[in-house]
C-alpha positions in Angstrom: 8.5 -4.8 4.0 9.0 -8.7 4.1 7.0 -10.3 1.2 6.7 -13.9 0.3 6.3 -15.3 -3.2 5.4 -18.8 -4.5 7.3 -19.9 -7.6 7.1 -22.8 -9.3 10.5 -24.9 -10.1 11.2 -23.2 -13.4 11.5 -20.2 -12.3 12.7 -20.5 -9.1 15.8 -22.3 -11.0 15.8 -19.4 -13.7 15.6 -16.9 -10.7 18.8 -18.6 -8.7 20.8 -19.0 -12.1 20.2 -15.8 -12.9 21.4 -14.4 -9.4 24.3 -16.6 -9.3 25.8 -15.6 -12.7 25.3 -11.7 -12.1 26.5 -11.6 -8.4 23.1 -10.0 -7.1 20.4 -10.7 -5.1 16.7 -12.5 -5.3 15.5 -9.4 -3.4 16.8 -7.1 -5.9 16.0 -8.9 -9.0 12.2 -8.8 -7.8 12.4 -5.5 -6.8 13.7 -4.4 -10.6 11.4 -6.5 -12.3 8.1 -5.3 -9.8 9.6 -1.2 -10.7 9.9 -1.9 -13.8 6.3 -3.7 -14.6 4.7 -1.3 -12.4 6.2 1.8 -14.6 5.0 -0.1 -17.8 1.8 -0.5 -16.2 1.3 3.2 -15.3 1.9 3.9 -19.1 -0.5 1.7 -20.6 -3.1 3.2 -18.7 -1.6 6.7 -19.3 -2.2 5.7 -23.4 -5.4 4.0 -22.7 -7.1 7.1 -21.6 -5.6 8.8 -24.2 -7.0 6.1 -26.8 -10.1 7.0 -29.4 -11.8 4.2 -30.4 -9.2 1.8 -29.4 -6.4 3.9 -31.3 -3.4 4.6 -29.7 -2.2 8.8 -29.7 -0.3 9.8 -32.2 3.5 11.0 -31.4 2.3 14.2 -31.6 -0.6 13.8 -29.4 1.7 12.9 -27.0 4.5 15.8 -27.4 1.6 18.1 -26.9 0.3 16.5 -24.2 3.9 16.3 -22.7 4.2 20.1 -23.2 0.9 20.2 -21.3 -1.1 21.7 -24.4 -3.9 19.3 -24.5 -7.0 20.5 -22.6 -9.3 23.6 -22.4 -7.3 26.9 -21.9 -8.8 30.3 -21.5 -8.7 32.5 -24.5 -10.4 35.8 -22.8 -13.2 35.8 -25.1 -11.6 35.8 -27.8 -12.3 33.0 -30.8 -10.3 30.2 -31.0 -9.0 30.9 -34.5 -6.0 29.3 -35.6 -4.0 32.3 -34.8 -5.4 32.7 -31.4 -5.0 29.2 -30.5 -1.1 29.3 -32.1 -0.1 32.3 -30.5 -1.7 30.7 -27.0 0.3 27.6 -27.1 3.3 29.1 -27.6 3.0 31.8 -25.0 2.1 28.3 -22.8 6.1 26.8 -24.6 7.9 29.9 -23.5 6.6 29.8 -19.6 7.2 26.1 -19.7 11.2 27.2 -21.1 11.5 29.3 -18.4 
């Protein structure tokens, strides 16, 4: 895909410099730099809709939700003591080792 992009001078002169004294490419510089904005990107929204009130997860929030134990899971009836729920999540860990 062919895309064109308006700079102004600054960067434009930044952008050759910048080229020049690493030995690579406009092309792949953008490319990089549009990867790597899009990935932070994704992850701000990803935290966003994890946000309560504006607060960002905790690192625990997220390791749980990385280990995919953050949602409803099925506990056959059963009441979601702390037992239950402990002995459900890592049932969920040892599949996920597997």
């Amino acid at each position: 895909m062919t895309l064109t992009v308006r700079l102004d001078a600054t960067i434009e002169t930044a952008l050759e410099r910048h080229c020049a004294e690493r030995g690579v490419t406009k092309s792949l510089v953008v490319q990089e730099s549009l990867a790597e904005y899009l990935l932070a990107d994704k992850a701000r929204r990803a935290d966003d809709k994890t946000k309560v009130r504006g607060v960002p997860p905790s690192d625990n929030y997220r390791a749980f939700a990385e280990a995919g134990l953050i949602g409803g899971g099925e506990l056959g009836g059963v009441s979601a003591t702390n037992a239950v729920v402990r002995e459900r999540a890592m049932q969920r860990i040892r599949r996920k080792a597997a």
